[in-house]
C-alpha positions in Angstrom: 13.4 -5.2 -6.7 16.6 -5.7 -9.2 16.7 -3.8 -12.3 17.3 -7.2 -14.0 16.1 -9.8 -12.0 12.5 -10.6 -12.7 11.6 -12.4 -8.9 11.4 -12.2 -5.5 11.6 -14.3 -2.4 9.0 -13.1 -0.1 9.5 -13.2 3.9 7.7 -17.0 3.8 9.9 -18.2 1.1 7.1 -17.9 -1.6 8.5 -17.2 -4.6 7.0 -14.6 -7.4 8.3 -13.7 -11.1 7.3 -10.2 -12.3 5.6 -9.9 -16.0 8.0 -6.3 -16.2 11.1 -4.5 -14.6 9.7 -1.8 -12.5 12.6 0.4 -14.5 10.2 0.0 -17.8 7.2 1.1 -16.2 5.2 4.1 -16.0 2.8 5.5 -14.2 0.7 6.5 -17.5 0.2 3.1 -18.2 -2.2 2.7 -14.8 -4.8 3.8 -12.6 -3.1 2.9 -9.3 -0.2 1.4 -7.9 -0.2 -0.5 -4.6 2.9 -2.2 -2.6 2.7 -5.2 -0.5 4.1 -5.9 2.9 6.4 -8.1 4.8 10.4 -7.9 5.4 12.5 -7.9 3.7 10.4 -6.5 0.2 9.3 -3.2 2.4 12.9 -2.2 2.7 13.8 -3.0 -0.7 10.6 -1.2 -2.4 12.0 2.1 0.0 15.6 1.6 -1.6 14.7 1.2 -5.6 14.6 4.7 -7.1 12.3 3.9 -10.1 9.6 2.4 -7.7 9.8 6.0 -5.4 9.0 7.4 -9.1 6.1 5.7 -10.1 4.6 6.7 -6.7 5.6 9.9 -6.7 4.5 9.9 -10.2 0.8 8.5 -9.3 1.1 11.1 -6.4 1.1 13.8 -8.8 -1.4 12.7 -11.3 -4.4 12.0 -8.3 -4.0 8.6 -8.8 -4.1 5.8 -5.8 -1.1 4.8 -4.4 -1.3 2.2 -1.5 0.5 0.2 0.8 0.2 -2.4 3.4 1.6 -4.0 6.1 5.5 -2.8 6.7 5.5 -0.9 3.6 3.9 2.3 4.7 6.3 2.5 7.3 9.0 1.9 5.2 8.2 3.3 2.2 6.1 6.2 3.1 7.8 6.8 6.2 10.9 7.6 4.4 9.6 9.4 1.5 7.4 11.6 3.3 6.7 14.0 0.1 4.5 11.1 -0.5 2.2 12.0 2.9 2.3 15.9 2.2 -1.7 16.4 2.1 -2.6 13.2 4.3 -3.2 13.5 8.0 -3.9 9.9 8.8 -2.4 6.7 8.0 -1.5 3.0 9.3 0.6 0.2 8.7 1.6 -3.1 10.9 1.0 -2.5 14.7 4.1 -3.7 15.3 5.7 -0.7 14.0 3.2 2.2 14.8 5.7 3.8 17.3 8.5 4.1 15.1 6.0 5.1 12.1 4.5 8.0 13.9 7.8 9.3 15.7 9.0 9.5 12.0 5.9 11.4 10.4 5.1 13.6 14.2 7.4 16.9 11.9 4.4 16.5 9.5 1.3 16.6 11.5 0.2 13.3 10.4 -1.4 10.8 12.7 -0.5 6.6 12.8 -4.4 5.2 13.4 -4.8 1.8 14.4 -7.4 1.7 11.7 -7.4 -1.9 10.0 -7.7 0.2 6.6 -7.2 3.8 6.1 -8.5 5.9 2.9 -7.4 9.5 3.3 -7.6 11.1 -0.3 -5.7 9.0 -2.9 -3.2 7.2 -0.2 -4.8 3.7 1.1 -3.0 2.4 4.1 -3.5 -0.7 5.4 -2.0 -3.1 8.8 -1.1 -6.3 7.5 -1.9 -9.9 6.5 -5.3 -10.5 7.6 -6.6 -7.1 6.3 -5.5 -7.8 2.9 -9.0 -8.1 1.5 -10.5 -5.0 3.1 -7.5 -2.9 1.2 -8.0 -5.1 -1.9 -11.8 -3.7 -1.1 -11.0 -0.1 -0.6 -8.7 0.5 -3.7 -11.6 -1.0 -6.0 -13.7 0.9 -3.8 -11.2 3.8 -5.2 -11.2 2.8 -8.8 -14.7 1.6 -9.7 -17.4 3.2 -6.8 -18.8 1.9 -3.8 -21.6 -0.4 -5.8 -19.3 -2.4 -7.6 -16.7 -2.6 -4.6 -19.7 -3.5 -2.9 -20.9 -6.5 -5.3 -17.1 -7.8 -5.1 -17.5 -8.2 -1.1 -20.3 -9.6 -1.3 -19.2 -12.3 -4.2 -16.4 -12.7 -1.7 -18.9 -13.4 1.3 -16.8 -10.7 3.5 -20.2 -9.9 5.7 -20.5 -13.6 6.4 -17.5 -13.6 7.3 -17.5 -10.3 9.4 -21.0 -11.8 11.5 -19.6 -15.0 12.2 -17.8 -14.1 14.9 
């Protein structure tokens, strides 16, 4: 994240333009933020100020904040005000050692839960759990019916018996 640059190389070389500088946001304007994974973005997301804001911001107001993949670790990990009242979390599996040597001071626990809801913070491991933490913050926002009908529309349970 650049003050004035509006993209972003991701770790597979996909490219992605933003509709707004982070730096003009606020956290009034929405009902929950959430931060993707993958390296190098996880690092950058824990180094830009007016990102640590907005979730310390939605942390505040009750509002969903969520991350996946590295960026728990990253982000969370290093700004642990925003784990004060949580007692579980997750992130890649790859980095649950390091995640829970850093958060051990607080009490919290690294779970190898594929997603983790624990009040308004939404954890979740990586790539292929995308859609179940796509599924848990509308789960969050809009009930358990209508995160329900998404999954469905989605054909998740086919998906989870096929196997």
């Amino acid at each position: 994240i650049n003050a004035e640059y509006m993209g972003v190389t991701l770790a597979r070389g996909l490219r992605v333009e933003a509709d707004s500088l982070v730096n003009d946001e606020r956290m009034d304007d929405y009902d929950a933020i959430a931060l993707p994974g993958g390296l190098p973005g996880a690092t950058t997301f824990r180094d830009t100020p007016a990102l640590i804001e907005l979730l310390s911001k939605a942390k505040a107001d009750g509002k969903i904040y969520a991350a996946v993949c590295a960026s728990p670790r990253h982000v969370f990990g290093t700004h642990q005000h925003l784990l004060e009242g949580i007692s579980r979390v997750t992130c890649y599996p790859a980095m649950h050692k390091d995640f829970q040597e850093a958060v051990s001071p607080m009490g919290l626990q690294v779970v190898d839960d594929l997603v983790v809801t624990d009040g308004k913070c939404i954890t979740s491991q990586g790539p292929a759990t995308s859609m179940l933490f796509a599924l848990k913050i509308a789960e969050a926002l809009v009930g358990k019916e209508k995160a329900a009908e998404v999954e469905n529309a989605l054909l998740i349970p086919k998906l989870a018996s096929h196997q």
